[in-house]
PQR file with spaces between the fields and no chain letter, atoms N, CA, C, O and H, PARSE charges and radii, in Angstrom:
ATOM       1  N    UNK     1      -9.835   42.725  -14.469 -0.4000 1.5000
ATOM       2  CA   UNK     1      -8.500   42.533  -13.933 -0.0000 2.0000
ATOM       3  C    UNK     1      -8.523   42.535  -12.403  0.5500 1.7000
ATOM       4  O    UNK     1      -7.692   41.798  -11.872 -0.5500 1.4000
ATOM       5  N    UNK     2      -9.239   43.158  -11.696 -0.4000 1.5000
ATOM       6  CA   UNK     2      -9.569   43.161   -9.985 -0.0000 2.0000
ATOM       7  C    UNK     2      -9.803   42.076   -9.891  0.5500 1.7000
ATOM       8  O    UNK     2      -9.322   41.370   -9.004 -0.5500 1.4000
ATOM       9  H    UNK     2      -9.914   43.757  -12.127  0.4000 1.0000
ATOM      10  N    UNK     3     -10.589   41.675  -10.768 -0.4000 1.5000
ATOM      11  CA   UNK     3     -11.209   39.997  -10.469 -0.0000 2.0000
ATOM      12  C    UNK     3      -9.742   39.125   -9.560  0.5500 1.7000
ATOM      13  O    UNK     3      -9.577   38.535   -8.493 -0.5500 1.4000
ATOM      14  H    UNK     3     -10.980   42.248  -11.488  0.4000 1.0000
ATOM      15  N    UNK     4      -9.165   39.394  -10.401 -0.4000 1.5000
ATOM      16  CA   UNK     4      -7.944   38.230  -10.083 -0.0000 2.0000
ATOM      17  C    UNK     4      -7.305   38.341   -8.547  0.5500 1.7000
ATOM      18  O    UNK     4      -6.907   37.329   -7.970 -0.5500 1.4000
ATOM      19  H    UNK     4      -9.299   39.874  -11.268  0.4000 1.0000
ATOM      20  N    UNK     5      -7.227   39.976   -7.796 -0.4000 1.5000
ATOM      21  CA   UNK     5      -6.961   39.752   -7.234 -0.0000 2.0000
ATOM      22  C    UNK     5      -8.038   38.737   -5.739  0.5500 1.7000
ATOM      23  O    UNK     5      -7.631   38.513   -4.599 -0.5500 1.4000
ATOM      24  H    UNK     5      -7.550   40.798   -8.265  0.4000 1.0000
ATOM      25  N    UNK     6      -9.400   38.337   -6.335 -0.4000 1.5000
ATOM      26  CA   UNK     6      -9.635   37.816   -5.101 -0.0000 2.0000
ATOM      27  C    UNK     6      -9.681   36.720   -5.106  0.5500 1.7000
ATOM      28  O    UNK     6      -9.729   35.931   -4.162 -0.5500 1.4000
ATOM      29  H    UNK     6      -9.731   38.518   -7.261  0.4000 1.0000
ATOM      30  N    UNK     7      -9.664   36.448   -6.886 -0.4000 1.5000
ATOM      31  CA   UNK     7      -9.601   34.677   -6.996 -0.0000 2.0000
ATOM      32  C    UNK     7      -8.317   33.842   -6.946  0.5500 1.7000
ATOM      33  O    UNK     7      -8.336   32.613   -7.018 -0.5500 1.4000
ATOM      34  H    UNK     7      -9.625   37.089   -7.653  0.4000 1.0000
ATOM      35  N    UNK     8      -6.741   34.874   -6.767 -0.4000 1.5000
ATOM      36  CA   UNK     8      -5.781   34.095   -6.932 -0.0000 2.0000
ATOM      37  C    UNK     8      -5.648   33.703   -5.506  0.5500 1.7000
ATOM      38  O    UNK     8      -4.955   32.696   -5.362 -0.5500 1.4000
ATOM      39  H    UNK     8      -6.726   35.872   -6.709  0.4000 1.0000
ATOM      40  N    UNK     9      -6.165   34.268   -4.308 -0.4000 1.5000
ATOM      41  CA   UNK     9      -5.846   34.094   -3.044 -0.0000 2.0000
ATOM      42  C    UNK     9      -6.855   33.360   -2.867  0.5500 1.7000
ATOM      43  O    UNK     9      -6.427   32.384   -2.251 -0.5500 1.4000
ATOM      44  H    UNK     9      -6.728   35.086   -4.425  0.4000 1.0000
ATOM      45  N    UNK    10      -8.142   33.218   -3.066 -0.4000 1.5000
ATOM      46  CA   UNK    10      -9.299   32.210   -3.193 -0.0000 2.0000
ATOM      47  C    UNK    10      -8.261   30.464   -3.177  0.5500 1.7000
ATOM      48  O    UNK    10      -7.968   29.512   -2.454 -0.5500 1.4000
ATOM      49  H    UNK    10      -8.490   34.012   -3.565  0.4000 1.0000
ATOM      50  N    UNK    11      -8.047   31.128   -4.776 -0.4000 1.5000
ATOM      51  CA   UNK    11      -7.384   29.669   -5.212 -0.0000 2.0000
ATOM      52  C    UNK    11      -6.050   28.765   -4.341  0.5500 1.7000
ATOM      53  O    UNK    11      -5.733   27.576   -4.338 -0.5500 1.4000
ATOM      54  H    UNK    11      -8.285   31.901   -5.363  0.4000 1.0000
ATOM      55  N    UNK    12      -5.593   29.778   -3.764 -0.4000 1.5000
ATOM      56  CA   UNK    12      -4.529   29.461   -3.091 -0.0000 2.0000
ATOM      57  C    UNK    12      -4.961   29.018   -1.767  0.5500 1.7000
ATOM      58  O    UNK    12      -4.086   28.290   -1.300 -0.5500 1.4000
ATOM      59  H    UNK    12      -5.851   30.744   -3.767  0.4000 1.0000
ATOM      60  N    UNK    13      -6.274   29.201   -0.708 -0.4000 1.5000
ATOM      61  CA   UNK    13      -6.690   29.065    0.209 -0.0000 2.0000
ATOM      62  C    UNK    13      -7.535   27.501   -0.151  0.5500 1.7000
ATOM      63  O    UNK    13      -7.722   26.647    0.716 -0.5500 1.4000
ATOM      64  H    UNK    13      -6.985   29.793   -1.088  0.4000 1.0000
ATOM      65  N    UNK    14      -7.986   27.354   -1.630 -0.4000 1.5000
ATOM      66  CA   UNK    14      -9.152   26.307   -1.794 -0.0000 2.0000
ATOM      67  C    UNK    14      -7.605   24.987   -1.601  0.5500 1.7000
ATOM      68  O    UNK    14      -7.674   23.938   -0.960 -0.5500 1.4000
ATOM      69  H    UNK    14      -7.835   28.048   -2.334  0.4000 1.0000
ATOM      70  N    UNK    15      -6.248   25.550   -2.441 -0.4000 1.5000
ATOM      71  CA   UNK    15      -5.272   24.541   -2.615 -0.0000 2.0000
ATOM      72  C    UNK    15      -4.762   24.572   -0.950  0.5500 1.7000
ATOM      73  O    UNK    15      -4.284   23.497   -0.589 -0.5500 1.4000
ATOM      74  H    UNK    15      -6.191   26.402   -2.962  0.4000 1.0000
ATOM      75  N    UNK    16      -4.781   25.128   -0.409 -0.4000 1.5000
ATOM      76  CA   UNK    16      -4.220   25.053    0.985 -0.0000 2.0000
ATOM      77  C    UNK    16      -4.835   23.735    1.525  0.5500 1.7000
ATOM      78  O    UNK    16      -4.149   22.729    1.707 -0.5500 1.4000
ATOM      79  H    UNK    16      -5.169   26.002   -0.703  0.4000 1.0000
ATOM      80  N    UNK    17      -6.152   23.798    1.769 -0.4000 1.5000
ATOM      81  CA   UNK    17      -6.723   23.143    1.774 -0.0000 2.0000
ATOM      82  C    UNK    17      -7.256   21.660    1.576  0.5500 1.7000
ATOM      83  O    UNK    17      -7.927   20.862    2.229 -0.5500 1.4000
ATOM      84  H    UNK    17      -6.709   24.615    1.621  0.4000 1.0000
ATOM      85  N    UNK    18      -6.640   21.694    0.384 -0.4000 1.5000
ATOM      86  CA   UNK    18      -7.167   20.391   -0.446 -0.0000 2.0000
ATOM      87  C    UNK    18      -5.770   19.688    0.410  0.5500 1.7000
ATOM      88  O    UNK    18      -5.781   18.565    0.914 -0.5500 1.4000
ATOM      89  H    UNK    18      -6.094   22.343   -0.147  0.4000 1.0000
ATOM      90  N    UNK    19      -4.901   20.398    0.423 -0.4000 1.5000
ATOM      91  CA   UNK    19      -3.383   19.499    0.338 -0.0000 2.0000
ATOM      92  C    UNK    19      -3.506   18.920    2.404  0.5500 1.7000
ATOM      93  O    UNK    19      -3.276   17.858    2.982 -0.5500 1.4000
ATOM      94  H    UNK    19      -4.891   21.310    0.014  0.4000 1.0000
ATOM      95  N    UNK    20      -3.890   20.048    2.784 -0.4000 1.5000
ATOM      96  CA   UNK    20      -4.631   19.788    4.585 -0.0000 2.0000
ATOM      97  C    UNK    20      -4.907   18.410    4.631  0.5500 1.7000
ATOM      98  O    UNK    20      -4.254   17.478    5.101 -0.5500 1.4000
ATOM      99  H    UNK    20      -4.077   20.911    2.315  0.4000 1.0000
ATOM     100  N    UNK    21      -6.222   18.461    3.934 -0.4000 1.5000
ATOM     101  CA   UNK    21      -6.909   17.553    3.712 -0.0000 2.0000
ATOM     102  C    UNK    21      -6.060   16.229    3.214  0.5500 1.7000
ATOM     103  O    UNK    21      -6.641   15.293    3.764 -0.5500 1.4000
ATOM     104  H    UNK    21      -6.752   19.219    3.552  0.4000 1.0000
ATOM     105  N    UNK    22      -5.436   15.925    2.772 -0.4000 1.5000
ATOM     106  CA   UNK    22      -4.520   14.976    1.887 -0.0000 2.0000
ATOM     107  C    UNK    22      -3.852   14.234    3.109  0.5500 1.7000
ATOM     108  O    UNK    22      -4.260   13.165    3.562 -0.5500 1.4000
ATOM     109  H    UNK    22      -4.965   16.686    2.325  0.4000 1.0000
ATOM     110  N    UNK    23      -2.922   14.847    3.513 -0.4000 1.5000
ATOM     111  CA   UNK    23      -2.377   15.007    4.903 -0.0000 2.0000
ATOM     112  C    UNK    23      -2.772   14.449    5.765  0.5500 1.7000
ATOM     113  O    UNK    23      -2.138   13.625    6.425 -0.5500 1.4000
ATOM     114  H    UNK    23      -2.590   15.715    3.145  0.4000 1.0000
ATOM     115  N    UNK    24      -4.258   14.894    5.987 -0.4000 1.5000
ATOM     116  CA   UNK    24      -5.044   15.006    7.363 -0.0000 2.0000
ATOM     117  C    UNK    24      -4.788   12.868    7.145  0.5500 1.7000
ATOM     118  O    UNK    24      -4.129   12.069    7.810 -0.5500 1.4000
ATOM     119  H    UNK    24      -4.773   15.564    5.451  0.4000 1.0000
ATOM     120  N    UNK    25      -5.613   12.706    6.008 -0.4000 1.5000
ATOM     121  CA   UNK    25      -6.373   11.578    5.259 -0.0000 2.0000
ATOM     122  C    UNK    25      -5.056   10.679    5.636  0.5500 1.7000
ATOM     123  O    UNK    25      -5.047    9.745    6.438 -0.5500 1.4000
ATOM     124  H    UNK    25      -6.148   13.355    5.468  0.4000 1.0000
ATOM     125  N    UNK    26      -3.977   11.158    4.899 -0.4000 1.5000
ATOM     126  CA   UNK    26      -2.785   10.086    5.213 -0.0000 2.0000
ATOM     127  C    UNK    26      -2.704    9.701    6.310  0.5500 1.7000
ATOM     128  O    UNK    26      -2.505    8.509    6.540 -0.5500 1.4000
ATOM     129  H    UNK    26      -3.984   11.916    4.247  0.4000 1.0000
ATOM     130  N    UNK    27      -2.892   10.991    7.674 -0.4000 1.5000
ATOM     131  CA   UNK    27      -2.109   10.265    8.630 -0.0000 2.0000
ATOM     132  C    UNK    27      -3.346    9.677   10.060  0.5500 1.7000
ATOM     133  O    UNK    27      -3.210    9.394   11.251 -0.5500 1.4000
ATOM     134  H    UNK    27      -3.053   11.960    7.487  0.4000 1.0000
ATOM     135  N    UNK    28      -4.528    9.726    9.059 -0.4000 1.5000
ATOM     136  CA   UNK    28      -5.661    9.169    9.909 -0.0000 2.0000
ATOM     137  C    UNK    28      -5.479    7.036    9.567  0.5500 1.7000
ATOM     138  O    UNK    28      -5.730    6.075   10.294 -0.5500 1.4000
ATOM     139  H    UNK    28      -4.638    9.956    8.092  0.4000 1.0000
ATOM     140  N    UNK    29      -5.076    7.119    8.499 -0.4000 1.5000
ATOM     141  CA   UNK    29      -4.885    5.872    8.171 -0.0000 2.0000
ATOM     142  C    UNK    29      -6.146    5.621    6.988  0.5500 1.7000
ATOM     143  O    UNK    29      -6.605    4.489    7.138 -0.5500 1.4000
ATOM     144  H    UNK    29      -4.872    7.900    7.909  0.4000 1.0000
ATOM     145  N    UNK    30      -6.720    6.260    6.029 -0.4000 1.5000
ATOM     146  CA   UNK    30      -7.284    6.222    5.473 -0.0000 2.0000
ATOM     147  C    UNK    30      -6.563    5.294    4.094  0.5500 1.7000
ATOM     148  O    UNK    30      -7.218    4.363    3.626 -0.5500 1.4000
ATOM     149  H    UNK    30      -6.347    7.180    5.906  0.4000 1.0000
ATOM     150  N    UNK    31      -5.373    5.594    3.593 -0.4000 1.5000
ATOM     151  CA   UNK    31      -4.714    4.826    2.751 -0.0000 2.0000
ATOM     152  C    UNK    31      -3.928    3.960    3.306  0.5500 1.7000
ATOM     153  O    UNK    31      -2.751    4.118    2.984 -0.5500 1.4000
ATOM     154  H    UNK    31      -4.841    6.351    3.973  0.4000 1.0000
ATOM     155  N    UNK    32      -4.167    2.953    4.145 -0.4000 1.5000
ATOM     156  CA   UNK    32      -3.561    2.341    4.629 -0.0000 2.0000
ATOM     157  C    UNK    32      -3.594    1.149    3.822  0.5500 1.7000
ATOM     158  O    UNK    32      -2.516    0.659    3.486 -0.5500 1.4000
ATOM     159  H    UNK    32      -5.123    2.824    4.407  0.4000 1.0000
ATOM     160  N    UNK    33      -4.968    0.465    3.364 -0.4000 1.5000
ATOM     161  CA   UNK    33      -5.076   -0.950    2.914 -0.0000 2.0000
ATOM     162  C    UNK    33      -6.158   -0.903    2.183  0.5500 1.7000
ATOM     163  O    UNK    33      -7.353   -0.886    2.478 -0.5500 1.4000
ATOM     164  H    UNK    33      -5.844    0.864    3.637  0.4000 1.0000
ATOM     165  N    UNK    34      -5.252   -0.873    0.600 -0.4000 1.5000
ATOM     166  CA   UNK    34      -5.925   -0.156   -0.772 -0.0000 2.0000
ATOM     167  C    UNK    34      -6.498   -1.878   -1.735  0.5500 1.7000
ATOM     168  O    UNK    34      -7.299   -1.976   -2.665 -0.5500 1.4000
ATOM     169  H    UNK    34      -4.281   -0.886    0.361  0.4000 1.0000
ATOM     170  N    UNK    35      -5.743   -2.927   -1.063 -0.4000 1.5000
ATOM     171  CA   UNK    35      -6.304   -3.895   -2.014 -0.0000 2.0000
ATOM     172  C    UNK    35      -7.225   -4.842   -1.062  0.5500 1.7000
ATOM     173  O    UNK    35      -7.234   -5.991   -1.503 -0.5500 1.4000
ATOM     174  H    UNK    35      -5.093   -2.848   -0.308  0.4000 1.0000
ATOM     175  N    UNK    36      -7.932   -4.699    0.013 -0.4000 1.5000
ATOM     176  CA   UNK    36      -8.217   -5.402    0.529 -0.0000 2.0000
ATOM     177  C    UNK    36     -10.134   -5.307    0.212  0.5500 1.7000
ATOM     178  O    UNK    36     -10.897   -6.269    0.127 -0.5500 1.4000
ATOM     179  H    UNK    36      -7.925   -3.765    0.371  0.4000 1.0000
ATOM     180  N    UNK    37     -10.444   -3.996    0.108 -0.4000 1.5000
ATOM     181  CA   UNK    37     -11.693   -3.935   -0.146 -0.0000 2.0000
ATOM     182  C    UNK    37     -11.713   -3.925   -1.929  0.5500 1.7000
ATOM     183  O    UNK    37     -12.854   -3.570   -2.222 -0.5500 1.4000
ATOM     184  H    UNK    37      -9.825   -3.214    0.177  0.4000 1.0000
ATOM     185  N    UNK    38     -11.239   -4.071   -2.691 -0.4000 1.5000
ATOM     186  CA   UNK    38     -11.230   -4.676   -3.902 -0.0000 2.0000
ATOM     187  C    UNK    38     -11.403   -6.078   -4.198  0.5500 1.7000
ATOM     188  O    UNK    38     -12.026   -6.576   -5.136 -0.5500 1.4000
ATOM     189  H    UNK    38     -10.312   -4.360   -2.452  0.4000 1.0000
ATOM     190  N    UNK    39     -10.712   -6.692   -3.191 -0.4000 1.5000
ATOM     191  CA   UNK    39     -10.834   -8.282   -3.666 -0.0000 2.0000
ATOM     192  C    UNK    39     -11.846   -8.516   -2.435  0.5500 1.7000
ATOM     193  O    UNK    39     -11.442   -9.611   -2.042 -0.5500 1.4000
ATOM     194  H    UNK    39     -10.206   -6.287   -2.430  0.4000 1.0000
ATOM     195  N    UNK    40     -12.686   -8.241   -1.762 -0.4000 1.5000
ATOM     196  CA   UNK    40     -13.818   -8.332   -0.861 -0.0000 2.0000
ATOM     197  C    UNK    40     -15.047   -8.482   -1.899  0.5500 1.7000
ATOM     198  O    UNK    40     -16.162   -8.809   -1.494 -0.5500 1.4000
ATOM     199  H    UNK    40     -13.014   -7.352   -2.081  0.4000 1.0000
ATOM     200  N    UNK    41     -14.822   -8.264   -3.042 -0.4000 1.5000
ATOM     201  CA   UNK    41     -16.137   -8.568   -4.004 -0.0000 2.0000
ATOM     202  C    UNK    41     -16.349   -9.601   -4.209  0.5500 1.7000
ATOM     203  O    UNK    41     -17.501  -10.031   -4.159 -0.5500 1.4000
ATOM     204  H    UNK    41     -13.915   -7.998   -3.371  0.4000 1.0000
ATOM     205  N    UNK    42     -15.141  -10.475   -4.559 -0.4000 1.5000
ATOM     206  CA   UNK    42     -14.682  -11.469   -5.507 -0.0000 2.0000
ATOM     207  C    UNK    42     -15.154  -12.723   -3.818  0.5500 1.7000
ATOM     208  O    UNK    42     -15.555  -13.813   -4.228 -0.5500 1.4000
ATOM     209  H    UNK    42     -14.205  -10.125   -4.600  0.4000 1.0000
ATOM     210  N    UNK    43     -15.132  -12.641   -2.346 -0.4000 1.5000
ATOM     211  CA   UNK    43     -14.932  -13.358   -2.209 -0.0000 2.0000
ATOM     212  C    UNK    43     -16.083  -14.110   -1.659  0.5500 1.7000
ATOM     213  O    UNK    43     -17.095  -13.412   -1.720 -0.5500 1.4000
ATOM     214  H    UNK    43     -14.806  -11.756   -2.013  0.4000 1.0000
ATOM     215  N    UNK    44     -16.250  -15.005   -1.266 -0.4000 1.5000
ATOM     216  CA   UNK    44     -17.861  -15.420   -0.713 -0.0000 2.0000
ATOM     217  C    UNK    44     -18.108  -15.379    0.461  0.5500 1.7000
ATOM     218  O    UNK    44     -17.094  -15.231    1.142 -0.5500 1.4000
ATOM     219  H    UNK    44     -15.428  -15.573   -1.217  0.4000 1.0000
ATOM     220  N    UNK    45     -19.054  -15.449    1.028 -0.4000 1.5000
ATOM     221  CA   UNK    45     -19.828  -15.008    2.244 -0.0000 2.0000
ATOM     222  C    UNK    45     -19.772  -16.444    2.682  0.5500 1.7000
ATOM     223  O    UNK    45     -20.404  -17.204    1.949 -0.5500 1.4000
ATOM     224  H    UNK    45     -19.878  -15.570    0.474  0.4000 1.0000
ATOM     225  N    UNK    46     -19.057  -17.082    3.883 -0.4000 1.5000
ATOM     226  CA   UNK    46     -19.434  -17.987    4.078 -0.0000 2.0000
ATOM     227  C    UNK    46     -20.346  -18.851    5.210  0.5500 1.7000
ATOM     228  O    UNK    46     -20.346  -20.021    5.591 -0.5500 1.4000
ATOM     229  H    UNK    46     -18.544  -16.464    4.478  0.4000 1.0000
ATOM     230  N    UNK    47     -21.307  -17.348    5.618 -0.4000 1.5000
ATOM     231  CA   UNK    47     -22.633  -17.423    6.323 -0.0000 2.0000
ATOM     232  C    UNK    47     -23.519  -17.683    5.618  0.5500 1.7000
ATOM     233  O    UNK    47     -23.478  -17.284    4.454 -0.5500 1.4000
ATOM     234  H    UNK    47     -21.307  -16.397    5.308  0.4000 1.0000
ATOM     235  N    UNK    48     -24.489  -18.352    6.034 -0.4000 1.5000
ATOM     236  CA   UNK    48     -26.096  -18.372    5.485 -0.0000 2.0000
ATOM     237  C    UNK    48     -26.354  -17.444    6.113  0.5500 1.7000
ATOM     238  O    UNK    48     -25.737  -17.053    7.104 -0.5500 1.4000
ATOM     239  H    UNK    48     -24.523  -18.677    6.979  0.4000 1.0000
ATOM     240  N    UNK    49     -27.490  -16.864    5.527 -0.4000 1.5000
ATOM     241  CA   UNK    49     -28.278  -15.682    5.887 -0.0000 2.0000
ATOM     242  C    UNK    49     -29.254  -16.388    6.392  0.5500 1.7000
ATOM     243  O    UNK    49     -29.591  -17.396    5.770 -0.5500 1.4000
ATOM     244  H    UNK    49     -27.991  -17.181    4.722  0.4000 1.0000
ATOM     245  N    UNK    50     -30.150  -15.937    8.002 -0.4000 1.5000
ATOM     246  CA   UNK    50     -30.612  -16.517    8.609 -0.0000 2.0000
ATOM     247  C    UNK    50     -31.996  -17.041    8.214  0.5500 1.7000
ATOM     248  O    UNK    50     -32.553  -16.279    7.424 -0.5500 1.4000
ATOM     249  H    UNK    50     -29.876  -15.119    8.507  0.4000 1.0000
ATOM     250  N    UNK    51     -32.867  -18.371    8.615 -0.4000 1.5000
ATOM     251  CA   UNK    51     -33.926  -18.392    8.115 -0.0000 2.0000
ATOM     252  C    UNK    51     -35.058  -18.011    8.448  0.5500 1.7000
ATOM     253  O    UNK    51     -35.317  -18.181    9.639 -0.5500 1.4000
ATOM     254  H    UNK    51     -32.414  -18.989    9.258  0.4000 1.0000
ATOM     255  N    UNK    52     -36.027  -17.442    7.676 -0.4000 1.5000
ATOM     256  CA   UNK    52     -37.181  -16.226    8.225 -0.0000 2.0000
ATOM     257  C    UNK    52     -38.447  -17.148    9.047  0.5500 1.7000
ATOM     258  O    UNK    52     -39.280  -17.873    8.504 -0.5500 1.4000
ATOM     259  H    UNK    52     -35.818  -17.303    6.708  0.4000 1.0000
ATOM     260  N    UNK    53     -38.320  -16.919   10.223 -0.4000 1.5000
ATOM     261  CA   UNK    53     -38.999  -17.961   11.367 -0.0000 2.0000
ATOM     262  C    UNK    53     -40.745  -18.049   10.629  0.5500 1.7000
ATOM     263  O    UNK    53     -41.402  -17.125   10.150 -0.5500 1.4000
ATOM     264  H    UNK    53     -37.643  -16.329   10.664  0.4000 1.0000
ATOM     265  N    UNK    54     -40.966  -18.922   10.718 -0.4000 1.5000
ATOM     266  CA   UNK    54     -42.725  -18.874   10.249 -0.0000 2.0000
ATOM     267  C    UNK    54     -43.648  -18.710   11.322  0.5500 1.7000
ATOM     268  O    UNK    54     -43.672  -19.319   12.392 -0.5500 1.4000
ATOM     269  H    UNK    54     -40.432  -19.673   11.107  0.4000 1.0000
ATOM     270  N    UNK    55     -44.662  -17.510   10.767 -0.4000 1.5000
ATOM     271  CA   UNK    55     -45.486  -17.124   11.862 -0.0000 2.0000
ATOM     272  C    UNK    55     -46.627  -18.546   12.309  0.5500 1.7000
ATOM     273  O    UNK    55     -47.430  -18.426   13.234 -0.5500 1.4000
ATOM     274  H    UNK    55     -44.643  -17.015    9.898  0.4000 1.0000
């Protein structure tokens, strides 16, 4: 039963935290532009990759 008292304030410091963090993330601009590197798979490269000079 002691246990609890160090893990409920633990838990409450780990959630302090997490939510900081959330925050922090939002207002760095981290969720700013959620579909743009999704459809970056789909699209083609329209460089050649350079050609390897012969020795």
């Amino acid at each position: 039963m002691s246990i609890l008292y160090l893990l409920i304030p633990l838990a409450l410091l780990l959630l302090a935290g997490a939510v900081w963090a959330f925050f922090w993330a939002v207002g760095a601009g981290q969720f700013d532009d959620l579909d743009t590197p999704a459809v970056r798979i789909v699209m083609d490269d329209d460089k050649k990759p350079p050609d390897d000079p012969e020795p």
